[in-house]
N, C-alpha and C positions, 0 to 999 in steps of 0.2 A: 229712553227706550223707543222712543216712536221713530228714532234713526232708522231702527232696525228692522222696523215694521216699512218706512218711506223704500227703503233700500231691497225691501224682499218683494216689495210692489215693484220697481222698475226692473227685476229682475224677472218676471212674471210677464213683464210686457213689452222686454228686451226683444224677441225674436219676432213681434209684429207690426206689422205695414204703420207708419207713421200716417195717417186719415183722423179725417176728423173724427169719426166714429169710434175710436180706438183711444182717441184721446179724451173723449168723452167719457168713454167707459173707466179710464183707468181712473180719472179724478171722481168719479162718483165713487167708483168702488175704494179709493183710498179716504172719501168721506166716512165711506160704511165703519173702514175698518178705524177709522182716527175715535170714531163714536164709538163703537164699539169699545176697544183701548178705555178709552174715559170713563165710561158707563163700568168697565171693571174693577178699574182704580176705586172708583166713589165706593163700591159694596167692599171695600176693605181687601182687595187681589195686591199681590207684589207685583211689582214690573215684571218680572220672568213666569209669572201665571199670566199673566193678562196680556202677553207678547205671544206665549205659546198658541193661547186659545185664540188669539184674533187667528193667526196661520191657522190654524186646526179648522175653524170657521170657513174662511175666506181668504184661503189658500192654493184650492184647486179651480182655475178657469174653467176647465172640463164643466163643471156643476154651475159655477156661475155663468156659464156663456150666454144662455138663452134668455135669463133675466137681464144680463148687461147688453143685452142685442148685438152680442159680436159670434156668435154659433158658428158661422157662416163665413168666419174667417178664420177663427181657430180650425176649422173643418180644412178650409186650403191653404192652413200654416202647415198643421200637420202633412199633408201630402206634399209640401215643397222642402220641408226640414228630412223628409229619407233621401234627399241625394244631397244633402250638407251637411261637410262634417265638422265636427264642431272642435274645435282647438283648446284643450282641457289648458289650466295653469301650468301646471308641469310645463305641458310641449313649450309653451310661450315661453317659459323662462330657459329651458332649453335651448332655443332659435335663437335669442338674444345671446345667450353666450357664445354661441356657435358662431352668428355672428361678426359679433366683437371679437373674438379670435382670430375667424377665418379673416375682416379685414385689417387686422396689425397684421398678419400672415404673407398676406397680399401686400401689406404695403413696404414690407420687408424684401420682399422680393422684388420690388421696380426700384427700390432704393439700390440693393445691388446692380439691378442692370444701369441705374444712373453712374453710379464711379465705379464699374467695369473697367473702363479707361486706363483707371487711374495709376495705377501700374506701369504700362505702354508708354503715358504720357510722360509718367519722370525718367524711364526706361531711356528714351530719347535725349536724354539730357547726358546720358553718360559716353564716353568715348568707344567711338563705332570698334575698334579695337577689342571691348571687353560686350563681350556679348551673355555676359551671366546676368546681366541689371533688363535686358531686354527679354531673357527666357521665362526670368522670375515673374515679370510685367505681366506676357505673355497665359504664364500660368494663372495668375491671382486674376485677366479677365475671363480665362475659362471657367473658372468655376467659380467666380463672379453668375456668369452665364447660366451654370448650372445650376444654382443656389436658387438664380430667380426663377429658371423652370419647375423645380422643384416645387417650390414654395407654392406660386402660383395654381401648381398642377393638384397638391396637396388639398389646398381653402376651396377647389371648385369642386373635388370628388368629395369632402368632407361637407359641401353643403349641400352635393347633390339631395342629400336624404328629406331636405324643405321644399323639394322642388313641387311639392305638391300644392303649396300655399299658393304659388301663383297658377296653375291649370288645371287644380280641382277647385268647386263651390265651398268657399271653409268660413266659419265665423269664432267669434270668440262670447262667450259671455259678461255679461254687461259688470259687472267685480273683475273679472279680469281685461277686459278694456277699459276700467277705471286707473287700475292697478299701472297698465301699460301707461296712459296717458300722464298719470300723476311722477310715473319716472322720467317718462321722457320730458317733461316739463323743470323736473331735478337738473336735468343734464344738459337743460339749452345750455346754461352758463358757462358749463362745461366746456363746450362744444364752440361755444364763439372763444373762450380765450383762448382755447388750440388754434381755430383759423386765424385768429389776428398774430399769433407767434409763426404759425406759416407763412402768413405774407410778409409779415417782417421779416423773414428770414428770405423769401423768395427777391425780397426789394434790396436787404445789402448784401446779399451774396455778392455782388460785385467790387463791393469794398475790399477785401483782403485783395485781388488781384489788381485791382488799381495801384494799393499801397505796395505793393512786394514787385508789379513790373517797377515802382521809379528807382529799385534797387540794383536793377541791370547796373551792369557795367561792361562795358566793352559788347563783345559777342557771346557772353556769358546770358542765356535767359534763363538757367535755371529757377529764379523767383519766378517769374512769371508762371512757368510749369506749375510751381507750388501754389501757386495764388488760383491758376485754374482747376487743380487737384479742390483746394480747399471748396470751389464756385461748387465744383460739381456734390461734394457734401452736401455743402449745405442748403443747393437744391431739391437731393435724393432725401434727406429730412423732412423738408420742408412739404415733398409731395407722402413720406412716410404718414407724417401726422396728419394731412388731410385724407389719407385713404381711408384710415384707420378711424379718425374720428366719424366720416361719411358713412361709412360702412353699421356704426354702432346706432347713431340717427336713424339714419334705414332701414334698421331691423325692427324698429317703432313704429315708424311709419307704415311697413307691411302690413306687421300685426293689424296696426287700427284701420289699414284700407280693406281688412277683409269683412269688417262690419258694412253693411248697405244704407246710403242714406233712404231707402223709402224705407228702413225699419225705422225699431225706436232703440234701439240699440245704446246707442251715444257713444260717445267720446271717438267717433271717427275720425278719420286725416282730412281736414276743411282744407287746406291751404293748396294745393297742386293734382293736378290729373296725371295719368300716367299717360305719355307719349302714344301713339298706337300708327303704325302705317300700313295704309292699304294695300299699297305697290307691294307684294310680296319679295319683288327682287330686291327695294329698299329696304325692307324688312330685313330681309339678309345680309346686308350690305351693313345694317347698324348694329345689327347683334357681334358684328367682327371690327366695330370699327377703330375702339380705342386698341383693340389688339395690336390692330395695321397702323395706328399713328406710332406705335411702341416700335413695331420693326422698322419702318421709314425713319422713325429717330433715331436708331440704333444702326439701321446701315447706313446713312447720311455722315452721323460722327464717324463710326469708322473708315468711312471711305474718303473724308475731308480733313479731319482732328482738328474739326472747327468745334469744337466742344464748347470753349465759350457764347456761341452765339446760336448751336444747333436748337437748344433748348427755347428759343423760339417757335418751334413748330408747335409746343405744349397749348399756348395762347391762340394760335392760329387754328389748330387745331377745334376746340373748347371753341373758338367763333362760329366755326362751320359750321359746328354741330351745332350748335343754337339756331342758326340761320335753316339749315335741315328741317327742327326741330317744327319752327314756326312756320315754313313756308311749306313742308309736304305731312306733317305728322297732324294727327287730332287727338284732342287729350279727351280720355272716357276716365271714366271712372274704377280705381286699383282695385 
């Protein structure tokens, strides 16, 4: 039972300034209450009398503040906690699912705009004479096209309603930023064998079209078609499963960067700062940017049906931004 009493003390002293004086108070006041607890047990109390009455006791900091000499900052916790809002359980499990929806949603729809193509491309293989294998092609990239507007347009209006976690002041409490971190730490595993199945799949995509051109014969390319039909799959896959699992990660991550490290909070995101640029025209410039590598990838293939090798821009791209990232952005804290 003294879990329970450890546990309702860090909760107590979750939303203030991580100082020495704060830490001071909590371990003495978690003495109080550990002696207390024991001193019930001995006069013959059950663990759930002797749990209640410690909280009942030395439960409210309000009473205790002045003896634990933190007054004076319980005084300007309270005046800084009315413009923060607090992000109940619910909401959190909420945004996570939202989430993990919104990005398979999203990753659904670049998959499509990836073998858009693919239609057009075997379309081409048929005799200029019969023009129904080209309309049909024709058709299946439109709404190819449409599929991914849609989708896209869909995960961003359905997650607009979180938009508050990142431009308003929000925290979570310290149970439920335990909660968050103990899943996200469920799902690393998760999450690395999705990406190592994406790279693998990003690395022999090139195999099926290797094998199916040495099948050419004569002026005949139809395999080849097929073999880049297939690249382009199991590219559009390969970037599905990485949206999708990205997307699930980072809704973890949000959550616990809305805890402050000068609290005491815990279980915050230690590992990475969020990007931040000053340049306001760079600012704008990167809030559109993977949008802009998608349509310069997208009218480069169609303007070339170099499709097998357009998919290079992906990596090039993914460079910039890093170079961007490190040479003009400064990382603060999410």
């Amino acid at each position: 039972m003294m879990e329970t009493i450890r546990n309702y003390l860090e909760s107590m002293f979750a939303r203030l300034p991580n100082t020495p004086e704060v830490i001071r108070a909590k371990c003495e006041l978690g003495q109080m209450m550990e002696d207390k607890y024991t001193e019930l047990i001995s006069e013959g109390r059950s663990d759930n009398e002797a749990v209640a009455q410690v909280i009942s006791e030395f439960g409210n900091l309000d009473e205790l503040g002045e003896a634990l000499g933190i007054s004076q900052i319980l005084h300007d916790q309270r005046a800084a906690a009315i413009s923060t809002r607090q992000v109940t359980e619910e909401e959190a499990n909420a945004f996570i699912r939202d989430s993990s929806l919104c990005g398979l949603i999203r990753g659904l729809g670049v998959f499509f705009a990836i073998i858009s193509a693919s239609g057009v491309i075997l379309a081409s293989a048929a005799p200029e004479s019969d023009s129904t294998y080209m309309v049909a092609g024709l058709i299946f990239l439109f709404c190819s096209i449409a599929a991914c507007v849609a989708l896209c347009t869909y995960s961003t209006l359905r997650m607009g309603r979180w938009s508050f976690l990142k431009y308003e002041p929000c925290s979570i409490d310290y149970s439920t930023a335990g909660m968050m971190n103990d899943a996200r730490n469920r799902l690393h595993d998760t999450i690395i064998l999705q990406r190592t199945i994406a790279v693998l799949l990003l690395c022999v995509c090139y195999v099926p079209l290797v094998v199916l051109s040495m099948l050419n014969t004569g002026d005949e390319d139809i395999y080849s078609l097929i073999g880049v039909v297939i690249l382009l799959f199991l590219v559009g896959f390969a970037v599905l499963i990485l949206i999708s699992s990205a997307a699930r990660e980072s809704s973890y991550v949000r959550l616990l960067r809305l805890n402050s490290r000068q609290r005491m909070e815990g279980h915050y995101y230690k590992e990475q700062d969020e990007v931040y640029y000053e340049n306001p025209k760079l600012r704008a410039f990167m809030s559109v940017y993977w949008p802009t590598v998608t349509c310069v990838y997208l009218i480069i293939s169609f303007l070339t049906f170099a499709w097998a090798i357009s998919w290079i821009i992906w990596p090039v791209a993914a460079l910039i931004n890093t170079l961007i990232n490190n040479l003009c952005g400064t990382k603060r804290e999410g």
